[in-house]
N, C-alpha and C positions, 0 to 999 in steps of 0.2 A: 504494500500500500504506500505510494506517495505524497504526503503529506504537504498539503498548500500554504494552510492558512487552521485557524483554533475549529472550524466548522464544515472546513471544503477540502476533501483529499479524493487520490483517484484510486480508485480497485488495482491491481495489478494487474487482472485479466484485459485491462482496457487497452494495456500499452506494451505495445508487441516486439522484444528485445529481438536481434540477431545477431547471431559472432558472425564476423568474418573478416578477413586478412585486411591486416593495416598494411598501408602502401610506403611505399618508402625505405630509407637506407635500414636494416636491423640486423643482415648476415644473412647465419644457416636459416636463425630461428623464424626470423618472418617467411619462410618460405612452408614453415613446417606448422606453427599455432596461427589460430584463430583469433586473436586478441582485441581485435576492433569491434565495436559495437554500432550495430544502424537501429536506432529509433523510432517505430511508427506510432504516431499516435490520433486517432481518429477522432475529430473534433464532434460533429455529429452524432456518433454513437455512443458517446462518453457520458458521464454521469454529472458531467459540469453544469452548475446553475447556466440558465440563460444569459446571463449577465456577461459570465463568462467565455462562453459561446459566443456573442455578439461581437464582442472584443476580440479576441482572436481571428475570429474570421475575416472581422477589418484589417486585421496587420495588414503592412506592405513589409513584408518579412522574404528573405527569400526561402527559408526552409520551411514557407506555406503551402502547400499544393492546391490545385487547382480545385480537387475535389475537397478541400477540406480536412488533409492529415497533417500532420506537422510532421517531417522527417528529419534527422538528428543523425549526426555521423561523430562517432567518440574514437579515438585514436592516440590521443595526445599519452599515456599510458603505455609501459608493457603487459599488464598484465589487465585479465579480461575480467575481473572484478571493479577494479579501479575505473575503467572503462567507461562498465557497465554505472557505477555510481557516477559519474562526472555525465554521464549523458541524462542521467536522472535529474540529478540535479539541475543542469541547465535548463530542462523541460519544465522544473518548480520554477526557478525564476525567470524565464518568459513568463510564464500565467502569472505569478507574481507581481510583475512587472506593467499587465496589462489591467492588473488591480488599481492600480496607483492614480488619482485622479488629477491632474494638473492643475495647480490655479490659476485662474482667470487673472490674466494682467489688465494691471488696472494703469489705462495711459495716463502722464506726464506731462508736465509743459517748463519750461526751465525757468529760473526765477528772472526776476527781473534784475538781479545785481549780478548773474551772469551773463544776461545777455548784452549787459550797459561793457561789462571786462570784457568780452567779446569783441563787440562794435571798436572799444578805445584799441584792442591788439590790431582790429586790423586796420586802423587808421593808424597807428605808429607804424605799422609794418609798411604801408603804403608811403610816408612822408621820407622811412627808410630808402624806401625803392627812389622815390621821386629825387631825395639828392645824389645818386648814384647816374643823372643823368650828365650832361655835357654841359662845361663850364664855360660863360657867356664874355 
């Protein structure tokens, strides 16, 4: 069971682990273990409040699929436990993450004693330039 949040976790059966060969430099070994893990996980069929579901589906994520799975490739590991928890856990905070609600910014106008220090820099900066012209 992977655990979200104090109220929201997901079954195990929901998310569907697989070994297979990590790619890349490792020797004899990587030709011989299984050690990378690919994560599916079906946003649709899963046991996630609505809310949840809503969100996720909005991602502009690239490990979103088309139809709605979240796919996850863990590798960074030798060993296919570690793997397997480092892909778990990235899958809790994605959801996690899409919990999170952003504040509303709230616009600005700059005061009025920066914009007066403003105005006088660039009129110094200007009288600057001005006598860097040609001497009469």
């Amino acid at each position: 069971m992977l655990i979200i949040s104090n109220n929201v976790s997901i079954p195990s059966h929901e998310i569907e682990l697989q070994a297979i060969r990590a790619q890349g430099a490792g020797g004899q070994n990587v030709n011989k273990v299984s050690s990378a893990i690919h994560l599916r996980f079906d946003i649709h069929a899963s046991s996630l409040p609505a809310f949840y579901k809503e969100k996720l589906l909005a991602l502009n994520d690239y490990r979103l699929t088309k139809d709605g799975c979240i796919v996850m490739k863990s590798q960074e590991h030798r060993s296919q436990e570690l793997n397997r928890q480092a892909a778990l856990e990235r899958l809790a905070e994605l959801i996690r993450k899409v919990n999170v609600v952003q504040k509303a910014r709230k616009p600005t106008k700059p005061s009025r004693s920066s914009k007066m220090k403003r105005m006088d820099k660039k009129t110094k900066h200007g009288q600057t330039k001005a006598l860097r012209g040609r001497v009469m």
